[in-house]
C-alpha positions in Angstrom: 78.9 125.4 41.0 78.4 124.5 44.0 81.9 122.5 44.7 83.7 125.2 43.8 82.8 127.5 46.1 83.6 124.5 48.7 87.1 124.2 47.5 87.4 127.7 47.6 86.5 128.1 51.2 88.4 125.0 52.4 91.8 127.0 50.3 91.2 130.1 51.9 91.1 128.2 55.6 94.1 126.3 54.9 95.8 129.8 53.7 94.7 131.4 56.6 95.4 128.7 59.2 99.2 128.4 57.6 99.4 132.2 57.8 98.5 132.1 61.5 101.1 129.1 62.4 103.9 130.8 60.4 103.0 134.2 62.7 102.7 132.5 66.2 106.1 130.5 65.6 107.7 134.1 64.6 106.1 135.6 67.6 107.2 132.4 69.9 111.3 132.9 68.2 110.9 136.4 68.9 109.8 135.7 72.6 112.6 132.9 73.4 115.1 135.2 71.6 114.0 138.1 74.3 114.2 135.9 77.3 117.4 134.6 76.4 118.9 137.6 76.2 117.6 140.0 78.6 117.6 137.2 81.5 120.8 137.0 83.6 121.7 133.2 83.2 121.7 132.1 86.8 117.9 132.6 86.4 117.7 130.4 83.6 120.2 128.2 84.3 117.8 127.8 87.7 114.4 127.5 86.1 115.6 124.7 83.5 117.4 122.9 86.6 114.3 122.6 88.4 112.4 121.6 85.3 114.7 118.8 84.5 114.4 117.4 88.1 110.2 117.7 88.1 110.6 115.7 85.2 112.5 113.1 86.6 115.3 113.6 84.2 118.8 113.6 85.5 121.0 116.4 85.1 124.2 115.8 87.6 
């Protein structure tokens, strides 16, 4: 009796754990979708400039 009880605690963590990924990738789509398109472009067109040349990865 025992195992089962296990198994259904381990189902119900995996459940919740999925259920938390799916909401913070919804949450993180909702976010880029926002910046995207509420930011003027220069200012992102900026920000990913610099970021490419901190990373050492050419852009020009």
């Amino acid at each position: 009796m025992r195992s089962i009880s296990v198994s259904k605690d381990i189902s119900r963590a995996r459940l919740w754990l999925r259920g938390s990924i799916l909401v913070l990738s919804v949450f993180l789509a909702f976010s880029m979708i926002y910046v995207v398109g509420l930011e003027p472009m220069v200012y992102l067109h900026d920000t990913f400039h610099d970021i490419r040349h901190s990373t050492g990865f050419p852009c020009h």
